[in-house]
Backbone as XML, in Angstrom:
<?xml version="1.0"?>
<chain id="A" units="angstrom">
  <residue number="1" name="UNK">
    <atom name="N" x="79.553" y="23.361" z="132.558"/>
    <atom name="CA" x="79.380" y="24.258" z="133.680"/>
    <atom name="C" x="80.526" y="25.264" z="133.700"/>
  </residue>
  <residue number="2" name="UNK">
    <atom name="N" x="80.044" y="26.568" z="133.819"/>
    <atom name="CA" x="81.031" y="27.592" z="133.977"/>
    <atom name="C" x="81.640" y="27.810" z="135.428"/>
  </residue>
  <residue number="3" name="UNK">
    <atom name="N" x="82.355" y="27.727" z="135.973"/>
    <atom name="CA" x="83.181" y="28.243" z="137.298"/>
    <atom name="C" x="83.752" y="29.273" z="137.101"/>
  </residue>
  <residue number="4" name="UNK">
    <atom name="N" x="83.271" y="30.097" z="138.352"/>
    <atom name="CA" x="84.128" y="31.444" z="138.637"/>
    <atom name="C" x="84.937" y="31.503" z="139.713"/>
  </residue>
  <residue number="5" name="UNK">
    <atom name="N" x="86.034" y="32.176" z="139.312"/>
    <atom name="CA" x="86.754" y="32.103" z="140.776"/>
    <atom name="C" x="86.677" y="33.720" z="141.348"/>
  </residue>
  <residue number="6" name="UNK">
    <atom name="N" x="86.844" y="33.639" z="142.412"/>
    <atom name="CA" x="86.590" y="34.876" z="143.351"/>
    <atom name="C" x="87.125" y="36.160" z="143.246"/>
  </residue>
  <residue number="7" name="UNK">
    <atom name="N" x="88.584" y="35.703" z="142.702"/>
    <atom name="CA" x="90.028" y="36.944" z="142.558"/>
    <atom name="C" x="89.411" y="37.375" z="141.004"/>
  </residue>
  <residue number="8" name="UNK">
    <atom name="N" x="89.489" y="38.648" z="141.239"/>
    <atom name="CA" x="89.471" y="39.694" z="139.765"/>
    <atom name="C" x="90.416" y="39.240" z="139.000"/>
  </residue>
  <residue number="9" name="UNK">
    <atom name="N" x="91.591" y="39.050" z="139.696"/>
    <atom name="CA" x="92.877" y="38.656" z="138.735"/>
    <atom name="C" x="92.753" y="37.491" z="137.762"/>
  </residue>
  <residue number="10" name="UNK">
    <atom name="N" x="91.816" y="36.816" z="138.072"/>
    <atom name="CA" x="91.728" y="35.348" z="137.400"/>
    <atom name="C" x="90.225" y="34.906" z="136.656"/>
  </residue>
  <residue number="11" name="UNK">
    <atom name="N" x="90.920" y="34.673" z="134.853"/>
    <atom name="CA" x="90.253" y="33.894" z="134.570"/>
    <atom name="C" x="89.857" y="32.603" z="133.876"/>
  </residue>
  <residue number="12" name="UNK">
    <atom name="N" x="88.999" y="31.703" z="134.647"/>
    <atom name="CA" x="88.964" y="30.540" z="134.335"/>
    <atom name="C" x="88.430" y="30.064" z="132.875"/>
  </residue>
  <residue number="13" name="UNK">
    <atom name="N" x="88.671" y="28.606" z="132.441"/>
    <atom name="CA" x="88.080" y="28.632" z="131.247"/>
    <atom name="C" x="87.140" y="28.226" z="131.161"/>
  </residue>
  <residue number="14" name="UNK">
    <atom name="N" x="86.648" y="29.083" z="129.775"/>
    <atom name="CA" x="85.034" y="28.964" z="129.537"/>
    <atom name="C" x="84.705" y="27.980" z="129.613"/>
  </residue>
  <residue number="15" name="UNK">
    <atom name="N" x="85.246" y="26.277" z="129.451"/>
    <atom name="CA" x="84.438" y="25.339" z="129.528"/>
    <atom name="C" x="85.760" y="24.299" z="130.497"/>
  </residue>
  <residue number="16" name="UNK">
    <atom name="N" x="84.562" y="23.252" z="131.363"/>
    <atom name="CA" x="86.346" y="22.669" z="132.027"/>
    <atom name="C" x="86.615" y="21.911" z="130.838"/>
  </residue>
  <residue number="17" name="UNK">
    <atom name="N" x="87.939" y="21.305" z="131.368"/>
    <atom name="CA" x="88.152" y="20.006" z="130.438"/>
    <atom name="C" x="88.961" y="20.627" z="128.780"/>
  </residue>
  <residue number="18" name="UNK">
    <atom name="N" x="89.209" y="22.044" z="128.719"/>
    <atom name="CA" x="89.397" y="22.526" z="127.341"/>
    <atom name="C" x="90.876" y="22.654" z="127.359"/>
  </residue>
  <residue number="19" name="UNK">
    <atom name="N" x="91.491" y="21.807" z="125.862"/>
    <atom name="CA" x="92.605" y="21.755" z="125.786"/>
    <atom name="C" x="93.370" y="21.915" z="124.498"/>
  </residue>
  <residue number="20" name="UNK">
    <atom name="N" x="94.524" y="22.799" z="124.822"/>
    <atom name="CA" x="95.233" y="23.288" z="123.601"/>
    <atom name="C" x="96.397" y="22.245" z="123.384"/>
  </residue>
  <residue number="21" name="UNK">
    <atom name="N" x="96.991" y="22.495" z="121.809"/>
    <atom name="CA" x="98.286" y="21.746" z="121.417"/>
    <atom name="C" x="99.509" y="22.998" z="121.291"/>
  </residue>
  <residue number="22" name="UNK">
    <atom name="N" x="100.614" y="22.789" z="122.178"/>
    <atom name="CA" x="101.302" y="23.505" z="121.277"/>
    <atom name="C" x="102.536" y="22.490" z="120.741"/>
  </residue>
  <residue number="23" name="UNK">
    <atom name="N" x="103.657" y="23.102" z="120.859"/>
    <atom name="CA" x="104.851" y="22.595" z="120.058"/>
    <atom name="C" x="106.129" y="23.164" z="120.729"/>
  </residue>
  <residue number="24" name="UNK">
    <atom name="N" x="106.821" y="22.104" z="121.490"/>
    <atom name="CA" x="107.778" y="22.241" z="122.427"/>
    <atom name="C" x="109.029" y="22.576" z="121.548"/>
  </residue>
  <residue number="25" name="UNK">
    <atom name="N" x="109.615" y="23.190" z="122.518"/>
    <atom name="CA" x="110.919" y="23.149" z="122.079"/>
    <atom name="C" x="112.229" y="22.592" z="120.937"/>
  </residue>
  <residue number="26" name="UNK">
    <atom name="N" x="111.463" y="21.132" z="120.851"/>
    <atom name="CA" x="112.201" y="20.244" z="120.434"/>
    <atom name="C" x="110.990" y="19.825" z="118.599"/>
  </residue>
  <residue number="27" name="UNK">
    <atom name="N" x="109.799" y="20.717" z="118.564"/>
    <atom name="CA" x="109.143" y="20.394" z="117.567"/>
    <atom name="C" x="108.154" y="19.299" z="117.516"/>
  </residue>
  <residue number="28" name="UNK">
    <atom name="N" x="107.938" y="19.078" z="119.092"/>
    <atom name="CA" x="107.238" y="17.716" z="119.396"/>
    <atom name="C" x="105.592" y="18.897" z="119.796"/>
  </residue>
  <residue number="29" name="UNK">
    <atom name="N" x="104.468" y="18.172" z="119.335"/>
    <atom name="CA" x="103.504" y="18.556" z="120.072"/>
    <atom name="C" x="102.941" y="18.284" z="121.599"/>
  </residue>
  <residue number="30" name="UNK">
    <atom name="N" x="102.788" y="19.042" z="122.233"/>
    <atom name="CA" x="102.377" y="18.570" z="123.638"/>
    <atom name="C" x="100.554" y="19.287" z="123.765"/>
  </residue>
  <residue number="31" name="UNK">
    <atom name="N" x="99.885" y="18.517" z="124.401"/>
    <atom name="CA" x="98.864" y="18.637" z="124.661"/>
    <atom name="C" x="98.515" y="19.331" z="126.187"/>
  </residue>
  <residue number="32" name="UNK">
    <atom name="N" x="97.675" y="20.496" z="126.130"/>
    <atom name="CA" x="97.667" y="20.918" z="127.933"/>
    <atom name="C" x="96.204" y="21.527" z="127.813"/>
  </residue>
  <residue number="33" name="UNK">
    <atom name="N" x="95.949" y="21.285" z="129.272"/>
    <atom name="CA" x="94.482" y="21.474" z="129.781"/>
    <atom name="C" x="95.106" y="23.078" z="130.135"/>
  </residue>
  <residue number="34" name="UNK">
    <atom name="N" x="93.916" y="23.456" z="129.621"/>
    <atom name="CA" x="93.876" y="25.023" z="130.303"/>
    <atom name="C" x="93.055" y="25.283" z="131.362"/>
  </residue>
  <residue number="35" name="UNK">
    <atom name="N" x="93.581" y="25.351" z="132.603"/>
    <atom name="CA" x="92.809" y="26.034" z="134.164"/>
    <atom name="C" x="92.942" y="27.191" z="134.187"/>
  </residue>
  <residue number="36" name="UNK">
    <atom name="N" x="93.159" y="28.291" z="133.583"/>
    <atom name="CA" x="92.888" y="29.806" z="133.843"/>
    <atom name="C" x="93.731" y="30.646" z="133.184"/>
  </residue>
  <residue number="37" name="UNK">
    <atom name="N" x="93.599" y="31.613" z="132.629"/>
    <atom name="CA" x="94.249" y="33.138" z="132.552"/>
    <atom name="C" x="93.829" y="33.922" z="134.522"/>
  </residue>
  <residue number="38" name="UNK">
    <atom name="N" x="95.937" y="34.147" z="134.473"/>
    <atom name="CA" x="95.856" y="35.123" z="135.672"/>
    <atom name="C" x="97.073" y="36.435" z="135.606"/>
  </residue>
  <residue number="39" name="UNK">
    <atom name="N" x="95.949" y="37.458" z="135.851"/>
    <atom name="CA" x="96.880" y="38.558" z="135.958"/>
    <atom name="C" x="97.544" y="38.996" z="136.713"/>
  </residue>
  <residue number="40" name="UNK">
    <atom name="N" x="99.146" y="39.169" z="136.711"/>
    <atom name="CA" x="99.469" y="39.267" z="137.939"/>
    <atom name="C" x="101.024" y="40.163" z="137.685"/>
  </residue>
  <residue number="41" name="UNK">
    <atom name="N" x="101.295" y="41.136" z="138.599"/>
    <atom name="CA" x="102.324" y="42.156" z="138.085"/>
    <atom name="C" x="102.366" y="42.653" z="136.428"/>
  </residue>
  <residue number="42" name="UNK">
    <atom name="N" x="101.625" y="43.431" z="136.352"/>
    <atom name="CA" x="101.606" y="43.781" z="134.867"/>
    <atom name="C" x="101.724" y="42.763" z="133.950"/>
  </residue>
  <residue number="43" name="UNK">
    <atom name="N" x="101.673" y="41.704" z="133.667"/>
    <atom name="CA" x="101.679" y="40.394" z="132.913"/>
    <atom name="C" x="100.527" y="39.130" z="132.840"/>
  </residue>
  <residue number="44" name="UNK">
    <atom name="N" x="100.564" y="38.307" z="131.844"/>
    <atom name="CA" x="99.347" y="37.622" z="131.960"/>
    <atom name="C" x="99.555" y="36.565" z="131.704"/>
  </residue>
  <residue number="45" name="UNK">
    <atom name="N" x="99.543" y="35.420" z="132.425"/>
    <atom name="CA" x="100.376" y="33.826" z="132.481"/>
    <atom name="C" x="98.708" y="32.846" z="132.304"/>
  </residue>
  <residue number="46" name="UNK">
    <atom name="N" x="99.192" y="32.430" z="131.865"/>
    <atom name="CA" x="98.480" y="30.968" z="131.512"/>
    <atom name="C" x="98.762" y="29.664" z="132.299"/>
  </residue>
  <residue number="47" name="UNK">
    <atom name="N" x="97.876" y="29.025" z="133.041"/>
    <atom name="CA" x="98.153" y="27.971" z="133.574"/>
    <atom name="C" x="97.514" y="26.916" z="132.934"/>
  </residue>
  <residue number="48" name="UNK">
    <atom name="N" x="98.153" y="25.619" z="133.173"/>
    <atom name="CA" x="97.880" y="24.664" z="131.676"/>
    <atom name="C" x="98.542" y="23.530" z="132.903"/>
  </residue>
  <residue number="49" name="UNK">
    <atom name="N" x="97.856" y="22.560" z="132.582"/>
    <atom name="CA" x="97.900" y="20.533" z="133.143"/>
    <atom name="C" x="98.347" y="20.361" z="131.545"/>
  </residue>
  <residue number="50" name="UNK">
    <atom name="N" x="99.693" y="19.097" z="132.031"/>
    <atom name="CA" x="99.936" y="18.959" z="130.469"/>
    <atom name="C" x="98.862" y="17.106" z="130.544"/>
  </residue>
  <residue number="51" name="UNK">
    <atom name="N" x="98.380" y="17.099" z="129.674"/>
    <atom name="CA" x="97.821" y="15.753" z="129.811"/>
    <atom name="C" x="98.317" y="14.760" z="128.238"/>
  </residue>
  <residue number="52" name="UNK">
    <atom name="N" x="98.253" y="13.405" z="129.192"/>
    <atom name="CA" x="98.752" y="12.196" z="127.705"/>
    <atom name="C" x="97.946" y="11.132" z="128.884"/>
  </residue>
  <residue number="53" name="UNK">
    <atom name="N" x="98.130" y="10.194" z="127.933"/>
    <atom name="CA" x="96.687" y="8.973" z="128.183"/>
    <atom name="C" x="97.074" y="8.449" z="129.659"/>
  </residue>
  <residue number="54" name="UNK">
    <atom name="N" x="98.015" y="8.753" z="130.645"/>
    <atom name="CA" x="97.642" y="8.241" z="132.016"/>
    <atom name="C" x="97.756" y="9.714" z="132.925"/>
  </residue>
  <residue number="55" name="UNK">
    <atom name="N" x="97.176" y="11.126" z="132.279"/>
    <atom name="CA" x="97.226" y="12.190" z="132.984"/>
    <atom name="C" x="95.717" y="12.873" z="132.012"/>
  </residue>
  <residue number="56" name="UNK">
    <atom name="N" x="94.663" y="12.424" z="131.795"/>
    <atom name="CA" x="94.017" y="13.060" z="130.844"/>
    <atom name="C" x="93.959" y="14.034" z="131.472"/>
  </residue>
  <residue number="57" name="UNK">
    <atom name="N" x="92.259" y="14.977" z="130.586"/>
    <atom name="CA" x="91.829" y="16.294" z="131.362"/>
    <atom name="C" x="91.114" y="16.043" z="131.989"/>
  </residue>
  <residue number="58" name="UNK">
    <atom name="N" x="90.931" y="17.062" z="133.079"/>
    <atom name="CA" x="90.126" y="16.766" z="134.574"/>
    <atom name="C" x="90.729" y="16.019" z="135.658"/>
  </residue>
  <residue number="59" name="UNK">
    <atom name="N" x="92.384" y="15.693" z="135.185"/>
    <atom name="CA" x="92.311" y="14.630" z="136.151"/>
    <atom name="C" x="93.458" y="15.873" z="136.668"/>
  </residue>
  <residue number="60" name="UNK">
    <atom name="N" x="94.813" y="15.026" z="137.977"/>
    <atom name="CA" x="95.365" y="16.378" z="137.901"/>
    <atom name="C" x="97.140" y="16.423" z="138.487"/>
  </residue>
  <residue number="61" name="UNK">
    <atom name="N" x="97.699" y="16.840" z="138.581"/>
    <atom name="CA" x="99.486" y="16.928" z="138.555"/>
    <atom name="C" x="100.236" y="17.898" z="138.493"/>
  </residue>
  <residue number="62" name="UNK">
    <atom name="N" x="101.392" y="17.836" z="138.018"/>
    <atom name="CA" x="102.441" y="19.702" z="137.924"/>
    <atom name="C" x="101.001" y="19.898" z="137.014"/>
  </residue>
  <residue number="63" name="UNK">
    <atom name="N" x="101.235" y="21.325" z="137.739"/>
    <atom name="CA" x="100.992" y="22.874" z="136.762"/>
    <atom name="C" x="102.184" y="23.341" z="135.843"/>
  </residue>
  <residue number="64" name="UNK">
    <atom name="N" x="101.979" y="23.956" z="134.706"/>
    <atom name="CA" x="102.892" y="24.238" z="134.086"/>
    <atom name="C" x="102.486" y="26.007" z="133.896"/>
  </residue>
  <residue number="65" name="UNK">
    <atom name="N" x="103.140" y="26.952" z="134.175"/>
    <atom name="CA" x="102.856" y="28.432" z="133.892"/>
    <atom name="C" x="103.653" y="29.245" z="132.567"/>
  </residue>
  <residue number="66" name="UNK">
    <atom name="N" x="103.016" y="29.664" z="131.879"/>
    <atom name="CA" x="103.305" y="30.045" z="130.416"/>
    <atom name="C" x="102.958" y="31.685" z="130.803"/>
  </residue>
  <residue number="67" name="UNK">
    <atom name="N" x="103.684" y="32.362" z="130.162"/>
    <atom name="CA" x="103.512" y="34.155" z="130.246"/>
    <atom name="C" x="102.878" y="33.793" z="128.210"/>
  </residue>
  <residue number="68" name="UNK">
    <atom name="N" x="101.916" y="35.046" z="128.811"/>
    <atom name="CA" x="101.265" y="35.350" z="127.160"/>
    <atom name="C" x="101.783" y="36.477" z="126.789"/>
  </residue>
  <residue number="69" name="UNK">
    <atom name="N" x="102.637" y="36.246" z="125.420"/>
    <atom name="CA" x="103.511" y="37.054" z="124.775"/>
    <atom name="C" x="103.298" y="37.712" z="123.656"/>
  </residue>
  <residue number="70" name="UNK">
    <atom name="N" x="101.520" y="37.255" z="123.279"/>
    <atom name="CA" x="101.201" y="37.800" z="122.037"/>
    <atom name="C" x="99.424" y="37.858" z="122.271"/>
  </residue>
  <residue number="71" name="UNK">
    <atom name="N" x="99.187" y="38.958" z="121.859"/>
    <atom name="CA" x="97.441" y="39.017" z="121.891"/>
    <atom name="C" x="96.762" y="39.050" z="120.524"/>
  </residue>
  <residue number="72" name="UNK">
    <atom name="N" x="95.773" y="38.515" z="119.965"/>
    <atom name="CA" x="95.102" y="38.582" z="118.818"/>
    <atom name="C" x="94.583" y="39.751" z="118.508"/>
  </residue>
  <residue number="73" name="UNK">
    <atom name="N" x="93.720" y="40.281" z="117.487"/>
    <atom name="CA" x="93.056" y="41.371" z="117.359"/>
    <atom name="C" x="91.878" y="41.257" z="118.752"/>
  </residue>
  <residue number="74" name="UNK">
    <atom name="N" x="91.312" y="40.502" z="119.093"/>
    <atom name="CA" x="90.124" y="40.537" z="119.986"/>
    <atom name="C" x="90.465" y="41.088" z="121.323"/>
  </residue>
  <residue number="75" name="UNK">
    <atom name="N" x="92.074" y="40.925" z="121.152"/>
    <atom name="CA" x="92.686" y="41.263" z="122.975"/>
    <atom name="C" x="92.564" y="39.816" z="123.607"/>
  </residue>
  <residue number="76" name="UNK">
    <atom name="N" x="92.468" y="38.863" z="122.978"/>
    <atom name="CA" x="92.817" y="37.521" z="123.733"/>
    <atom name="C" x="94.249" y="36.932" z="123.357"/>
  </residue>
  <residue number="77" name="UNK">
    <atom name="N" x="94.873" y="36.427" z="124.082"/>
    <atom name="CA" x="96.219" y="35.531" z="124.010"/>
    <atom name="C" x="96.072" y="34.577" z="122.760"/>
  </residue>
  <residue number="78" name="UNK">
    <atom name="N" x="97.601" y="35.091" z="122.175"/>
    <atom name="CA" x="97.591" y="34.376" z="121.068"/>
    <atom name="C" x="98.397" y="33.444" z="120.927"/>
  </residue>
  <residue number="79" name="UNK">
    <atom name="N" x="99.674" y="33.413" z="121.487"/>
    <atom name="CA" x="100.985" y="33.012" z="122.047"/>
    <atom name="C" x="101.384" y="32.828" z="123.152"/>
  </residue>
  <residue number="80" name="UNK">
    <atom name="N" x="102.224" y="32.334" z="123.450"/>
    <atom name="CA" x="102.660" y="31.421" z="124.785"/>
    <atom name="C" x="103.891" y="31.212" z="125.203"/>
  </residue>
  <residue number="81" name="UNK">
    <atom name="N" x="104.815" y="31.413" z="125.967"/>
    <atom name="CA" x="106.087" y="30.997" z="126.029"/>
    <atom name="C" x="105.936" y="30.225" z="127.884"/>
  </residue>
  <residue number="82" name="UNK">
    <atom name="N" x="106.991" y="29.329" z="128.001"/>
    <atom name="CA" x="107.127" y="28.735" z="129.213"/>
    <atom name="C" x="107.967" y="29.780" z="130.070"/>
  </residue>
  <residue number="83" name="UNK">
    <atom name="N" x="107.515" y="30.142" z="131.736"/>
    <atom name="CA" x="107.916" y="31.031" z="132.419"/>
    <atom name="C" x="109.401" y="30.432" z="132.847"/>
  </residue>
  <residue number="84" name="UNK">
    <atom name="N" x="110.508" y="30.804" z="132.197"/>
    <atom name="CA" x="112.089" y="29.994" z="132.626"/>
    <atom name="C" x="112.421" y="30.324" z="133.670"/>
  </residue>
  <residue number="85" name="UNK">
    <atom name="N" x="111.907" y="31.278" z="134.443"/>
    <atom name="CA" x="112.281" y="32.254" z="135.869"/>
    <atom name="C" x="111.774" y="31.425" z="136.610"/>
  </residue>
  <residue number="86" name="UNK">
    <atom name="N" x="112.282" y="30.177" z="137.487"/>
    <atom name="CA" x="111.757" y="29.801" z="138.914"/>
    <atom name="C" x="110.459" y="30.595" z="139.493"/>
  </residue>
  <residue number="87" name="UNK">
    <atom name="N" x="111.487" y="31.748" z="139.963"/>
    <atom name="CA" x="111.040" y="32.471" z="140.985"/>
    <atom name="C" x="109.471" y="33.473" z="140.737"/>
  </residue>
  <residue number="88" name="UNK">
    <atom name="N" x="109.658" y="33.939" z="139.623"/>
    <atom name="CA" x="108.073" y="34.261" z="139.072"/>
    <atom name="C" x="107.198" y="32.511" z="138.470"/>
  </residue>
  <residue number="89" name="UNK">
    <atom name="N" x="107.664" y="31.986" z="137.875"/>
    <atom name="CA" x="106.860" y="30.640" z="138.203"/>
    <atom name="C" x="106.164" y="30.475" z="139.073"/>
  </residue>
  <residue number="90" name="UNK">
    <atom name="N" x="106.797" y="30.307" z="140.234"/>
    <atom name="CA" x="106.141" y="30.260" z="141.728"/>
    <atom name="C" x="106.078" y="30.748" z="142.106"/>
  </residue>
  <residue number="91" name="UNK">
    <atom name="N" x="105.835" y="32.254" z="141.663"/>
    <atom name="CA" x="104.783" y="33.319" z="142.591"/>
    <atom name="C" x="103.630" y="33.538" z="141.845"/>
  </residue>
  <residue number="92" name="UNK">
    <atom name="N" x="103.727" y="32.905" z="140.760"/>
    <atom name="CA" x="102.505" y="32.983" z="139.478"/>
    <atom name="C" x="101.806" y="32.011" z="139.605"/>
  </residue>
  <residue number="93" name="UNK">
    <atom name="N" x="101.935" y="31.029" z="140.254"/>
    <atom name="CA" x="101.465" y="29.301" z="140.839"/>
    <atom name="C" x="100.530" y="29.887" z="142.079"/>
  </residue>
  <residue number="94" name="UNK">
    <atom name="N" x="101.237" y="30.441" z="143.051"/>
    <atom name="CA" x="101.205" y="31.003" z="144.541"/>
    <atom name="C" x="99.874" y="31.587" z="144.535"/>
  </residue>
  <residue number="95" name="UNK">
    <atom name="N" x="100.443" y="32.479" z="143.324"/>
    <atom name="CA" x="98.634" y="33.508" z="143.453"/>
    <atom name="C" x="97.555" y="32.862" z="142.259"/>
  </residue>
  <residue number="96" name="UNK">
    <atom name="N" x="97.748" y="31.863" z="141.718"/>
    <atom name="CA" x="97.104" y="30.599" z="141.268"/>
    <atom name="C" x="96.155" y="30.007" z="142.326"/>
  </residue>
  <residue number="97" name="UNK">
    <atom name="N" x="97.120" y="29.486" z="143.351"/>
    <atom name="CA" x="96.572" y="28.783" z="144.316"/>
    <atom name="C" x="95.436" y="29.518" z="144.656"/>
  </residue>
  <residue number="98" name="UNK">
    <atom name="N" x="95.990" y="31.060" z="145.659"/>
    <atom name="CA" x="95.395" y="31.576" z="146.393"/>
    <atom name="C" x="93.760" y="31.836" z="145.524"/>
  </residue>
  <residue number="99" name="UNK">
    <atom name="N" x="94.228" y="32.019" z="143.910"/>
    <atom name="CA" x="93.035" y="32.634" z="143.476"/>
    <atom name="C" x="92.103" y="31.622" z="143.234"/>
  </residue>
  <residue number="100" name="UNK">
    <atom name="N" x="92.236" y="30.326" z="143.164"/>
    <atom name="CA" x="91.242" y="29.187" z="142.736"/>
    <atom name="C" x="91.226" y="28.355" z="144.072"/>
  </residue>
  <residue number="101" name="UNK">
    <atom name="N" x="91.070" y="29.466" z="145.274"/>
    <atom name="CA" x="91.299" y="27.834" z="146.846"/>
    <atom name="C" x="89.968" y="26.767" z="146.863"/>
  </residue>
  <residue number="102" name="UNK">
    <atom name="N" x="88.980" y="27.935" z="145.606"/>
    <atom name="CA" x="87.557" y="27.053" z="145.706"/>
    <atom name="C" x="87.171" y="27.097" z="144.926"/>
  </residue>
  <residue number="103" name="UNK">
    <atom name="N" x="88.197" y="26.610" z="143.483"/>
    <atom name="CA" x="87.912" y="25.734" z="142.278"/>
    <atom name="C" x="88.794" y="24.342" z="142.308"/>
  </residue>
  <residue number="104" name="UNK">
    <atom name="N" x="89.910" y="24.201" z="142.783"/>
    <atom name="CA" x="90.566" y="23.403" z="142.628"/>
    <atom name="C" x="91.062" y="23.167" z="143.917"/>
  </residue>
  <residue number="105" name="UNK">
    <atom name="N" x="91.415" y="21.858" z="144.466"/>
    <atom name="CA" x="92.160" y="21.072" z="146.229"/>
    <atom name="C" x="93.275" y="21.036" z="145.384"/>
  </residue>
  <residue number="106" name="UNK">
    <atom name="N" x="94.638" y="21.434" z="145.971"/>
    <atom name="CA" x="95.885" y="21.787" z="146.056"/>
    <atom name="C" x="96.478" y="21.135" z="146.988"/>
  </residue>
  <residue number="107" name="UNK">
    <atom name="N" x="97.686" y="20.107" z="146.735"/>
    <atom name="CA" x="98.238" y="19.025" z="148.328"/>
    <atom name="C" x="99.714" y="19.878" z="148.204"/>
  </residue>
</chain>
């Protein structure tokens, strides 16, 4: 099932439950659910659930927000970096929230 969310700024992924690998910091792979591409101040962040066998996908916990730092030929995100700025983190979360209040319950 496809879900749309309401805000122009945001988009969700094509299928739920869809999840990428990348490779942390340290050369370790980490696994994350992707909940949306959102555009927001000239930039385009990725929100991602990191999941391992007592957090799978679909289920749910921190958000993690990634700025996309590289686009493919198609104009889709190719690359990923973790947002180190607090403060855009959580205004990139904020208008996350606001943009999915009726895809996803938020406590």
């Amino acid at each position: 099932m496809i879900r749309e969310g309401s805000d122009p700024n945001f988009a969700p992924p094509v299928e739920e439950g869809t999840t990428f690998v990348f490779e942390d910091e340290h050369g370790d792979e980490v696994e994350l659910e992707f909940l949306g591409l959102l555009f927001y101040e000239d930039h385009r962040y990725g929100l991602f659930f990191p999941i391992d066998d007592t957090h799978p996908a679909l289920s749910s916990g921190e958000v993690m927000v990634l700025e996309v730092v590289e686009l493919d030929e198609e104009g889709q995100p190719a690359s990923f970096e973790l947002v180190d700025d607090e403060t855009i983190a959580q205004e990139v979360y904020e208008a996350f929230r606001k943009a999915t209040k009726d895809l996803y319950r938020f406590e």
